[in-house]
C-alpha positions in Angstrom: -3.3 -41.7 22.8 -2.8 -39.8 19.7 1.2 -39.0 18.7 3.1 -36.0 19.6 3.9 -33.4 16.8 7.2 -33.4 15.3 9.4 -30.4 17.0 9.8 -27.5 14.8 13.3 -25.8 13.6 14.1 -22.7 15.2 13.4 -20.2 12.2 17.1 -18.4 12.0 17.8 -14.2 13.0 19.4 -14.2 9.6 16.6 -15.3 7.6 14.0 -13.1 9.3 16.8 -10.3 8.2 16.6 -11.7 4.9 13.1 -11.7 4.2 13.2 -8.3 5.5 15.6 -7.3 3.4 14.4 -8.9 0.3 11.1 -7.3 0.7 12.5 -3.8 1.0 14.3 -4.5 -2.5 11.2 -5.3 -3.8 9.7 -2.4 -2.2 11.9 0.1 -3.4 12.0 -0.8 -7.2 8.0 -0.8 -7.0 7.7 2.7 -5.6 10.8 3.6 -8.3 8.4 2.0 -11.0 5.7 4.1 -9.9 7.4 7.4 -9.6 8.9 6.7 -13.4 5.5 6.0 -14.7 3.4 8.3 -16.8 0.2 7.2 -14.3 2.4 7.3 -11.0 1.9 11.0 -9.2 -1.5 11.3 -7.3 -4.1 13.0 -9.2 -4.9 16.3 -8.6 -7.8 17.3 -5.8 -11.2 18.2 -7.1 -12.5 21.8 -6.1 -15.3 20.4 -4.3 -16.4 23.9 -3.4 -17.6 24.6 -7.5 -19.1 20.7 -7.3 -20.8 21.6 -4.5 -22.2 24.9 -6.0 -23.6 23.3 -9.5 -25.3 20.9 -7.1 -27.9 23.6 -5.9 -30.8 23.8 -7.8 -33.2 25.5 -5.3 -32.1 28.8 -3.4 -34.9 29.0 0.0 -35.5 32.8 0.6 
């Protein structure tokens, strides 16, 4: 018979809050980093409407 597995520890409420918790901090200076940062905003849409237009090379009558 093979042996039993050692019983695990109860992981604590507090240090699920914790881990939470630290993750948001770490959350919340990367998005601050990203807003402060020269390359942060999204870029702006193409106007696919004039891509879609210099596409076209043959007009069908």
């Amino acid at each position: 018979m093979s042996k039993r597995p050692t019983p695990k520890k109860r992981k604590a409420k507090s240090a699920g809050r914790r881990q939470h918790s630290v993750f948001l901090a770490k959350e919340v200076r990367r998005l601050r980093n990203k807003m402060n940062s020269p390359y942060g905003p999204p870029a702006e849409p193409k106007n696919q409407a004039d891509k879609a237009l210099q596409n076209i090379t043959k007009i069908k009558a």
